[in-house]
C-alpha positions as CSV (number, residue, x, y, z in Angstrom):
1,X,92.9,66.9,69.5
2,X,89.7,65.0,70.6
3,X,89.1,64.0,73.9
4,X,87.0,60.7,74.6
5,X,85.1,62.1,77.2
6,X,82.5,61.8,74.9
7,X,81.9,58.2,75.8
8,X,82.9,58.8,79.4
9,X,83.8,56.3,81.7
10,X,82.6,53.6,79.6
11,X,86.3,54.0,77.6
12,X,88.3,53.8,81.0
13,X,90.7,50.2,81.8
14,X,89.6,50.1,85.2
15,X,92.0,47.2,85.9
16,X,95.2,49.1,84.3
17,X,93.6,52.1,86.4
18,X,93.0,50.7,90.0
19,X,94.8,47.4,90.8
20,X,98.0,49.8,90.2
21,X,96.7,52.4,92.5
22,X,96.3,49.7,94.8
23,X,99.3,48.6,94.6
24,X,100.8,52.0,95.2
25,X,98.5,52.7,97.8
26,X,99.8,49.3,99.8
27,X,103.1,50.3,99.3
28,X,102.5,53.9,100.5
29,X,100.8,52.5,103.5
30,X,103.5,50.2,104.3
31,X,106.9,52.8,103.8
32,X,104.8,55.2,106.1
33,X,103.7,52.9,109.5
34,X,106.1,50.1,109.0
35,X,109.5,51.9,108.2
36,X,112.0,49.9,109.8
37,X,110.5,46.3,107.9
38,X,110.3,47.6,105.1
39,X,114.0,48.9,104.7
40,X,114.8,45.3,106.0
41,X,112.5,43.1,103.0
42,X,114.2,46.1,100.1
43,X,117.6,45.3,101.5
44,X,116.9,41.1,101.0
45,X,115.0,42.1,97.3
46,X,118.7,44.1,97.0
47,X,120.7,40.9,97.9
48,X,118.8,39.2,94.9
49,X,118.5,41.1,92.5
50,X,121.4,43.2,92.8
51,X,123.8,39.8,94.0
52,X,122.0,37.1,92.1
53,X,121.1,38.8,89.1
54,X,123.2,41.8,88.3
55,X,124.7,40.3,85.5
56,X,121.3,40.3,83.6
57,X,121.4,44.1,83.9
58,X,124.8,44.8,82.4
59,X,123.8,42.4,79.1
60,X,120.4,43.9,78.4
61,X,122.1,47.2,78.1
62,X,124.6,46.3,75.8
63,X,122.2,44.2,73.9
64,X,120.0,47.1,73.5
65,X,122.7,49.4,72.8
66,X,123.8,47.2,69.5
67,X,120.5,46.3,68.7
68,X,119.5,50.2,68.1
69,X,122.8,50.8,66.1
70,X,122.3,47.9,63.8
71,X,118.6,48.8,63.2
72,X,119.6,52.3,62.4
73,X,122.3,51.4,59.7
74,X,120.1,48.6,58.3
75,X,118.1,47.9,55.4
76,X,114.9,48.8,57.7
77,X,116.5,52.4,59.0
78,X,114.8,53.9,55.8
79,X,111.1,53.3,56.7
80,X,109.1,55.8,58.3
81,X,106.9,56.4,61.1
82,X,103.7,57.3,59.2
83,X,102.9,58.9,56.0
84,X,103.1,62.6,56.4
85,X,105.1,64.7,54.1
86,X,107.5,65.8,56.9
87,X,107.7,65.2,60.5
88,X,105.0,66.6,63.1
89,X,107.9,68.6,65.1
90,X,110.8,70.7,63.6
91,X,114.3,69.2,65.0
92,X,115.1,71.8,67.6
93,X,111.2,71.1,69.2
94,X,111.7,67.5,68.8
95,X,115.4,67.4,70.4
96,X,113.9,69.6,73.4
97,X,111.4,67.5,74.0
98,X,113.5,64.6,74.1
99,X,116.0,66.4,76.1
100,X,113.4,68.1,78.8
101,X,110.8,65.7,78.8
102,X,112.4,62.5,79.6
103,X,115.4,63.8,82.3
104,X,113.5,65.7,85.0
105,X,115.3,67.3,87.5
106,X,117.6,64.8,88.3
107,X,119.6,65.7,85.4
108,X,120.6,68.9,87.8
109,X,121.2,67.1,90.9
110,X,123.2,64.2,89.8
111,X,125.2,66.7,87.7
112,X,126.0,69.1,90.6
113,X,126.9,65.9,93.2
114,X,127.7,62.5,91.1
115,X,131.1,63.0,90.4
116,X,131.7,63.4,94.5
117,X,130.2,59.4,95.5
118,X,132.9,58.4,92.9
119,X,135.7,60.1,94.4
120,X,136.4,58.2,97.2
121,X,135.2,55.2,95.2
122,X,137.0,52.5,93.4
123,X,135.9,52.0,89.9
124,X,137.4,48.3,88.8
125,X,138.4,48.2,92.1
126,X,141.4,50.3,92.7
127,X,142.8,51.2,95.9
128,X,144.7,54.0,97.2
129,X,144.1,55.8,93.4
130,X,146.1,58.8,92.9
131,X,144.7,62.6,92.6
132,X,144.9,62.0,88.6
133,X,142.8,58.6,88.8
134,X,140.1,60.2,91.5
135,X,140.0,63.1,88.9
136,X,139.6,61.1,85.9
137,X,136.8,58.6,87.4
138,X,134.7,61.0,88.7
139,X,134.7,62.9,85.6
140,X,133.8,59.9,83.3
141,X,131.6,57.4,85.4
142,X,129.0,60.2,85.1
143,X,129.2,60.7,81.3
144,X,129.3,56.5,81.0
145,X,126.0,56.2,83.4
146,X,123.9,59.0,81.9
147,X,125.6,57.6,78.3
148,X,124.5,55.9,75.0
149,X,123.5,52.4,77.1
150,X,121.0,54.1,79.1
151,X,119.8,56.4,76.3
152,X,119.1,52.7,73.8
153,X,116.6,51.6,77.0
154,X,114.6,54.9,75.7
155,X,115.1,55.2,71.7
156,X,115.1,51.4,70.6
157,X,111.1,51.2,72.2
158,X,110.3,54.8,71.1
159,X,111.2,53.5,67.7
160,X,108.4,50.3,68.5
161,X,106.0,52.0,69.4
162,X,105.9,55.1,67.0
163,X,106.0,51.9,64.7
164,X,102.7,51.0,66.4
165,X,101.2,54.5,66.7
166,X,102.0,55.5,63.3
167,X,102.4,52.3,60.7
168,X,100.3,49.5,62.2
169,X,97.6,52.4,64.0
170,X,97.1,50.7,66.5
171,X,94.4,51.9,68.7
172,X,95.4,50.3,72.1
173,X,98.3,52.4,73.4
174,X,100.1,49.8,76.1
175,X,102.7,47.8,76.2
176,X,100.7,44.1,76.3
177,X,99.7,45.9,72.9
178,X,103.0,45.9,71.6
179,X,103.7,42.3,71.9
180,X,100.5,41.3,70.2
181,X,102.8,40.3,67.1
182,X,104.1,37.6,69.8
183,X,101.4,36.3,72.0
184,X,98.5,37.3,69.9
185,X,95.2,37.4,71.4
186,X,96.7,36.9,74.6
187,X,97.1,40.6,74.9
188,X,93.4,40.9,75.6
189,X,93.6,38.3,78.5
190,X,95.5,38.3,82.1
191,X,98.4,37.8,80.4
192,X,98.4,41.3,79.0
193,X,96.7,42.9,82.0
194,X,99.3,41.8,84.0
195,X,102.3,43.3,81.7
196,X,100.6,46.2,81.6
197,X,100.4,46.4,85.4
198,X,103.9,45.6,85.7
199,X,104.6,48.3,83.3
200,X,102.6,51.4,85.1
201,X,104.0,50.2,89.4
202,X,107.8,50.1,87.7
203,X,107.4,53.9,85.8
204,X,105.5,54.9,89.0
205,X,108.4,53.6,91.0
206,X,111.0,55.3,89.1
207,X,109.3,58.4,89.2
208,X,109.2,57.8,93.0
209,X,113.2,57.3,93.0
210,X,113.8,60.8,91.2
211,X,111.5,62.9,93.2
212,X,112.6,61.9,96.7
213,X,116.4,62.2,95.9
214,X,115.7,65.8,93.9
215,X,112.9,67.6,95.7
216,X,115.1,67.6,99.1
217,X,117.6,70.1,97.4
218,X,114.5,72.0,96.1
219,X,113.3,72.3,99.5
220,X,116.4,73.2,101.1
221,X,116.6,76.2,98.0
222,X,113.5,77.5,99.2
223,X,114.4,77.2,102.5
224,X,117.5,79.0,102.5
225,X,116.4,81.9,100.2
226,X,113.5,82.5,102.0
227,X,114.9,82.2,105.8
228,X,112.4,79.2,106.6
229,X,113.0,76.5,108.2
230,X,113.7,72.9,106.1
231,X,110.8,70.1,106.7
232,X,109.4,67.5,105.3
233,X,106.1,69.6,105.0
234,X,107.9,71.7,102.9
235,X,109.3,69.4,100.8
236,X,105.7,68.1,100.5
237,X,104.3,71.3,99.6
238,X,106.9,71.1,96.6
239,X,105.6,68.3,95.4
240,X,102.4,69.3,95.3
241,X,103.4,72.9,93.4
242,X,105.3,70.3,90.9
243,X,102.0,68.4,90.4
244,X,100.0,71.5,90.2
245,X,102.4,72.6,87.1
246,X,102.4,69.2,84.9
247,X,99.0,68.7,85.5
248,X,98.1,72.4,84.0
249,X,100.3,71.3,81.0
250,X,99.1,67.8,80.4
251,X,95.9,69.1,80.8
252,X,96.8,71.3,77.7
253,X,98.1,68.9,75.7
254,X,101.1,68.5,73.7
255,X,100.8,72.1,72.5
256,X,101.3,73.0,76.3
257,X,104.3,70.0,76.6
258,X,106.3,71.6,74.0
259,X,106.0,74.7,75.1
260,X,107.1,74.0,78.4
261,X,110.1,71.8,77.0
262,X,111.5,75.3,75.3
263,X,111.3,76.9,78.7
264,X,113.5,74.6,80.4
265,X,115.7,74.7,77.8
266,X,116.2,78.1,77.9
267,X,116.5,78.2,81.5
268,X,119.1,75.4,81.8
269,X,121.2,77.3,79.0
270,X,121.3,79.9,81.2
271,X,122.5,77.5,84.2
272,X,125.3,76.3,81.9
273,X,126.2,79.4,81.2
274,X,126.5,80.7,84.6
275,X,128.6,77.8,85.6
276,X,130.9,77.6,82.7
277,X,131.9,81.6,82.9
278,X,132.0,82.0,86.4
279,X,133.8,78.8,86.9
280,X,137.3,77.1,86.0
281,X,136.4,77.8,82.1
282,X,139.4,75.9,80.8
283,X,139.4,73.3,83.9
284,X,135.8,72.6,82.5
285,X,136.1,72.3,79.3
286,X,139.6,70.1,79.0
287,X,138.2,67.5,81.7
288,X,135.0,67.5,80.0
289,X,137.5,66.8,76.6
290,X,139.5,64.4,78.6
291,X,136.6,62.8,79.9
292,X,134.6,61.8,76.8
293,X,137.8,60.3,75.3
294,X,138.5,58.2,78.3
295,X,135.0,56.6,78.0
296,X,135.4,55.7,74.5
297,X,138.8,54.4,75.5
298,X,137.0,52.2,78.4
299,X,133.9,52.0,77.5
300,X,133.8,48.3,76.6
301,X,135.4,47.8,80.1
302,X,132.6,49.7,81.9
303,X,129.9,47.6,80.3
304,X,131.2,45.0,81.5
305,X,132.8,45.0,84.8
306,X,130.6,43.3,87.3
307,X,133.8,43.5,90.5
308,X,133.4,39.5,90.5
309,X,135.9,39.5,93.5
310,X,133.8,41.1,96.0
311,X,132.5,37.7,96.2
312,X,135.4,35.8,97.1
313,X,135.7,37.8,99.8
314,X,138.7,39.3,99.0
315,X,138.4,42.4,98.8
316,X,136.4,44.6,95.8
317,X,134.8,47.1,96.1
318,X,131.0,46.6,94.8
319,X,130.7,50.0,92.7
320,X,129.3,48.2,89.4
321,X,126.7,47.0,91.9
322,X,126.1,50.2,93.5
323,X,126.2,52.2,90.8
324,X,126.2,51.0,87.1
325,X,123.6,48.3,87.6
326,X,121.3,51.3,89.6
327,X,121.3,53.5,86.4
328,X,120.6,50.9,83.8
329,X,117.7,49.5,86.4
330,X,117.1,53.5,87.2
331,X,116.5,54.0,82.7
332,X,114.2,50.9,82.6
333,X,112.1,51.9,85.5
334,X,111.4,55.1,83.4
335,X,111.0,53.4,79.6
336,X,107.8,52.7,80.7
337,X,106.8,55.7,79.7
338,X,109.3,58.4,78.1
339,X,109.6,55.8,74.8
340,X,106.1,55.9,74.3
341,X,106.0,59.6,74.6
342,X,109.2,60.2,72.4
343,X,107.9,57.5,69.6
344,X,104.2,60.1,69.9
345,X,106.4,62.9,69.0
346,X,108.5,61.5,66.5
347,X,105.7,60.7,63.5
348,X,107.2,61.3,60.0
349,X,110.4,60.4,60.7
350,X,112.7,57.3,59.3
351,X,113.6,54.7,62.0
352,X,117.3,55.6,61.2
353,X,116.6,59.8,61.9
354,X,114.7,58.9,65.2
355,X,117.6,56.5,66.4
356,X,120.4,58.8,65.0
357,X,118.6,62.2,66.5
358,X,117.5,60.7,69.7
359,X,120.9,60.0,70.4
360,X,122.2,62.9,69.3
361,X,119.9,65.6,71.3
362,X,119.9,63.4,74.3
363,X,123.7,62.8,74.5
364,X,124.0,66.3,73.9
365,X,122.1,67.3,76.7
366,X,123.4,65.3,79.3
367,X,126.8,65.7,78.8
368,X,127.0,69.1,78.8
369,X,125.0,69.2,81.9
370,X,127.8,66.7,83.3
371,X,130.6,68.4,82.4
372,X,129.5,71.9,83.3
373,X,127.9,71.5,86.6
374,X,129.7,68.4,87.5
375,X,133.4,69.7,87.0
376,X,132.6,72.9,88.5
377,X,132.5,70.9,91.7
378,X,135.3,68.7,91.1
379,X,137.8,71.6,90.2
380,X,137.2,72.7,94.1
381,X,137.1,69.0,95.2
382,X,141.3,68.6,93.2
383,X,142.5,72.3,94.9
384,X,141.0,71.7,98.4
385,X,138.8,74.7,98.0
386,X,136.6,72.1,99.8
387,X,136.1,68.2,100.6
388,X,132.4,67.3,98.9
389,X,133.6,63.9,98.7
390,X,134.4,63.8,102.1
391,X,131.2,65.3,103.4
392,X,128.8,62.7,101.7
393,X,131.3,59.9,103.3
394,X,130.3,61.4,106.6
395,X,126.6,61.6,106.4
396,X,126.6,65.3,105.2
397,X,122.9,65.5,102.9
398,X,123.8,65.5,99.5
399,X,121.4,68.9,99.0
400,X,123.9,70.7,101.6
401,X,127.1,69.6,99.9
402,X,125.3,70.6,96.5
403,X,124.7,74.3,98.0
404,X,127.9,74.4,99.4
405,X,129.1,73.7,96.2
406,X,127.2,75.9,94.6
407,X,128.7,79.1,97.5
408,X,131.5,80.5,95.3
409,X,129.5,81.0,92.2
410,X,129.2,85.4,91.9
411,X,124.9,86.1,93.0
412,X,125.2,82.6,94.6
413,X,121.3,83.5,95.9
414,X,120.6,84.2,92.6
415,X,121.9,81.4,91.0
416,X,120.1,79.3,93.7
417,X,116.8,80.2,93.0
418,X,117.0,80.3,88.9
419,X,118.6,76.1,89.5
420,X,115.3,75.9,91.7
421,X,113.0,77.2,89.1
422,X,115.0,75.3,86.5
423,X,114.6,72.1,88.5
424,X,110.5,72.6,88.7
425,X,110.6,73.3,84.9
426,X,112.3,69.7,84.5
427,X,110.0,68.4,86.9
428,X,106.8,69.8,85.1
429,X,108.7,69.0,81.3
430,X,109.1,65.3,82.4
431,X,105.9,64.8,84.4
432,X,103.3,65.8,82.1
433,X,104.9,64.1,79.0
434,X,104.7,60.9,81.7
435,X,100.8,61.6,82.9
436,X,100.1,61.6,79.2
437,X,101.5,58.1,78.4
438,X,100.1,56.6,81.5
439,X,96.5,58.3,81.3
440,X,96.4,56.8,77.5
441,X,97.3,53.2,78.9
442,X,93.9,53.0,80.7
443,X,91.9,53.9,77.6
444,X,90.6,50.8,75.6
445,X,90.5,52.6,72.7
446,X,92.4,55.5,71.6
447,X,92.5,56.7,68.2
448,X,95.0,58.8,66.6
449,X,93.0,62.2,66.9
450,X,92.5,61.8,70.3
451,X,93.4,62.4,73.8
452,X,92.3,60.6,77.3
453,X,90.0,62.2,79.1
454,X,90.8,65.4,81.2
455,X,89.3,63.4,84.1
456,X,92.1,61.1,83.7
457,X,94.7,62.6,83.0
458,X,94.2,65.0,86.3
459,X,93.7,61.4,88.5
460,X,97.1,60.0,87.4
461,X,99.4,63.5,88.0
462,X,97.8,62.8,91.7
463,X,98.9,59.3,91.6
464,X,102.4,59.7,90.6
465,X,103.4,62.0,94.0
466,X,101.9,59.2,96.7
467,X,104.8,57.3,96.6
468,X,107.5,60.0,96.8
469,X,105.6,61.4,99.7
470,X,106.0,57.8,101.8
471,X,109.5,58.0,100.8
472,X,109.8,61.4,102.2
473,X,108.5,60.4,105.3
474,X,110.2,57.4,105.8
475,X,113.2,59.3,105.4
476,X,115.1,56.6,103.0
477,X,118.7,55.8,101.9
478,X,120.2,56.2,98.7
479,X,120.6,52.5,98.9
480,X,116.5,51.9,99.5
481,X,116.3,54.0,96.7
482,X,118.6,52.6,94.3
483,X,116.7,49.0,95.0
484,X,113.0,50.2,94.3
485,X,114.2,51.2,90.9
486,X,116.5,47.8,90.3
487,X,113.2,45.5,91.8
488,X,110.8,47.4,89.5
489,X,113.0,47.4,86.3
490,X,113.7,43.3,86.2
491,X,110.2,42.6,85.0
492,X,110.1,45.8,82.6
493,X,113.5,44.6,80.9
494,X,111.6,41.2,80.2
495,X,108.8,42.8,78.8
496,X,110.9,45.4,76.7
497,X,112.9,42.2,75.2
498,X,109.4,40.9,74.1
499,X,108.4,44.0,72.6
500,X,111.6,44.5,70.2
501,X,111.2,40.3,69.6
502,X,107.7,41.7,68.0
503,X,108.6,44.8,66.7
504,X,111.4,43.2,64.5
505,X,109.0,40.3,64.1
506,X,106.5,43.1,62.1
507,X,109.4,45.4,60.4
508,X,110.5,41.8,58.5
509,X,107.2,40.8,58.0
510,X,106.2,44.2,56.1
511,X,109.8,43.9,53.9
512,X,108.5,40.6,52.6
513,X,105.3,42.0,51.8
514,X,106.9,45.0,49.7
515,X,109.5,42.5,48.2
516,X,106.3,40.7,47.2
């Protein structure tokens, strides 16, 4: 690859590069001295977007979801992302890249505590649910959320923009690029500066959401296995080592991406393994069977319960709110980025193979991660080896229910420290894939041999930990959380709806022209 350093600065979008660093910046500066107002305007964003306009959330996804299955089976499945004789990666690179490079570590820590906020819960709002229905719920709500609906939010744009990369070679890699087919020169004005602003605060926000749930447990790891004590400097200093990592393999390249991407591969088999032999064995594996068959059963119901009664005030219970519109907002937040890095990847293959395999190596992933580390947990949860539901309903940190979890397991100490290095792997997989994409948005020109500048790429792996520091600091609920990610992704899902309305727009338009 060929770096543009060669023409410096001059290359650089300083607007997509500093008005979102300003932004970030303002809202780093406002979490950290003005805690208490802040958590008071998310909360009234929450009440809008999550009250008013939930329901957009739950038809995007299916939209999206039946929009990538058609494309796949139809008559454009069969064209291909560029014309080299066979594709860039081999499958099991590819599918690890995918896998790795688009999860991070929350894949772990949702895995190990999910299942334990549903518990107590009630899913399409049923009360006093018996031991079989807590059991069931808990083991399918996590398989639905991490599921083939959140997965389309990544795989239909990958699909656009290795479209982009690969057929039209396009030298402007952004997302105001991508709609060009729509609103035409427009994507050079403040109509397509502001998109692309949109775009890089709501992946920087997501990215914000994962680290300051995840890290804590890292830092409470390290803590415990080395006999220190648990701060917020520490967890600081953990986000910094994380940075350090991605930024050496982003500075690398893709060479050092995919290398990486093996490594937590390897690592997390090991994890799985761990869990799945020292564990319940058949308890994991039949609810894990039961599970997936139960959200086939309901799946159509999940997509579409939005607990209308909570606003009669009634009763209901508010979980699709809580829950199932968070994760959909949670994947757009992040398709920012990971599509564009997964449609890079995927050059010489079909439109049908990248939809089909994305699927396929993603789903894979995350399931097993769910029903592994997530019913090791809920088989002590059923036989009252301990109460993990239960502690999270009483304030308990979720990072201390995961390790207490986590106590029975043979080498427990062990075991610890290989999910901690596991988790930075994810981290580092996911991060530098990310810094990438977003370095390459604030190039004007960026041709297919090439790579952004070093310089660049090194400025935005700083950028992406200011906001997961303030969060740190200002100590913030799941709930604040959960809203950052739902605010962010409302303008991204508008943009993503124009850039699929353009992509289709080109595929038809180049089927004429070979029918021609």
């Amino acid at each position: 690859m060929v770096s543009d350093s060669r023409r410096g600065f001059k290359n650089v979008d300083w607007v997509l590069t500093l008005v979102p660093l300003g932004i970030i910046l303002s809202l780093f500066l406002v979490f950290m001295f003005f805690p208490s107002a802040s958590k008071e305007v998310v909360q009234f964003l929450r009440d809008i977007f999550v009250g008013e306009l939930g329901f957009f959330y739950m038809i995007f996804g299916l939209g999206m979801l039946g929009l990538s299955i058609w494309l796949a089976f139809s008559p454009y499945g069969d064209m291909k992302l560029g014309n080299i004789e066979k594709p860039r990666f081999n499958s099991f690179a590819w599918g690890a890249m995918i896998f790795t490079s688009t999860m991070a570590a929350d894949i772990l820590y949702w895995s190990l505590i999910e299942w334990a906020y549903y518990f107590n819960s009630m899913p399409f709002g049923i009360e006093d649910m018996s031991l079989v229905e807590k059991q069931a719920y808990s083991s399918t709500y996590p398989l639905f959320h991490w599921g083939p609906i959140p997965w389309s939010f990544y795989i239909l744009p990958a699909v656009a923009y290795g479209y982009m990369f690969f057929v039209k070679r396009r030298n402007r890699q952004t997302l105001s690029e991508a709609c060009r087919s729509t609103i035409g020169d427009k994507a050079d004005s403040l109509l397509g500066k502001t998109i692309d602003v949109f775009a890089i605060v709501g992946v920087l926000s997501g990215i914000a959401t994962t680290f300051s749930l995840a890290t804590p447990l890292l830092s409470l790891i390290i803590s415990s296995s080395l006999g220190i004590a648990d701060s917020t400097k520490l967890t600081i200093w953990i986000l910094i080592f994380i940075a350090l990592v991605y930024t050496i393999a982003v500075l690398i390249g893709l060479k050092g991406i995919s290398s990486l991407a093996n490594i937590s591969v390897v690592m997390f088999s090991i994890l799985l393994i761990v869990f799945l032999f020292s564990g319940p064995t058949i308890y994991i594996i039949e609810s894990g069977i039961s599970s997936m068959g139960r959200m086939i059963d309901e799946f159509f119901s999940m997509a579409t319960w939005m607990d209308p009664l909570r606003l009669s005030g009634e009763g209901g219970s508010g979980f699709p709110q809580d829950w199932t519109i968070f994760y959909w907002a949670y994947w757009i937040s992040w398709s920012v980025a990971t599509p564009f890095f997964i449609g890079k990847i995927s050059e010489g293959r079909t439109i049908k193979n990248t939809i089909l395999g994305g699927y396929f190596y993603g789903l894979s992933g995350t399931f097993t991660s769910f029903i592994v580390f997530g019913n090791y947990g809920l088989f002590q949860q059923v036989t009252g080896k301990m109460d993990a539901a239960n502690m999270l309903s009483q304030g308990v940190a979720p990072s201390r229910v995961i390790l207490k979890i986590m106590e029975p397991l043979p080498m427990n100490k062990f075991v610890m420290i290989l999910l901690a290095f596991t988790m930075v792997a994810f981290y580092a997989s996911t991060f530098d894939a990310i810094t990438l994409v977003i370095s390459e948005y604030s190039i004007k020109e960026l041709k297919k041999e090439e790579e952004s500048s070093r310089y660049i790429r090194m400025f935005w792996s700083a950028v992406l930990i200011i906001l997961p520091i303030a969060l740190i600091f200002n100590e913030s609920t799941l709930s604040m959380l959960q809203t950052l990610s739902i605010i962010a992704a409302f303008p991204v899902a508008l943009i993503t709806i124009l850039i699929i309305y353009s992509f289709l727009k080109d595929i038809r338009g180049e089927k004429k022209m070979d029918r021609i």
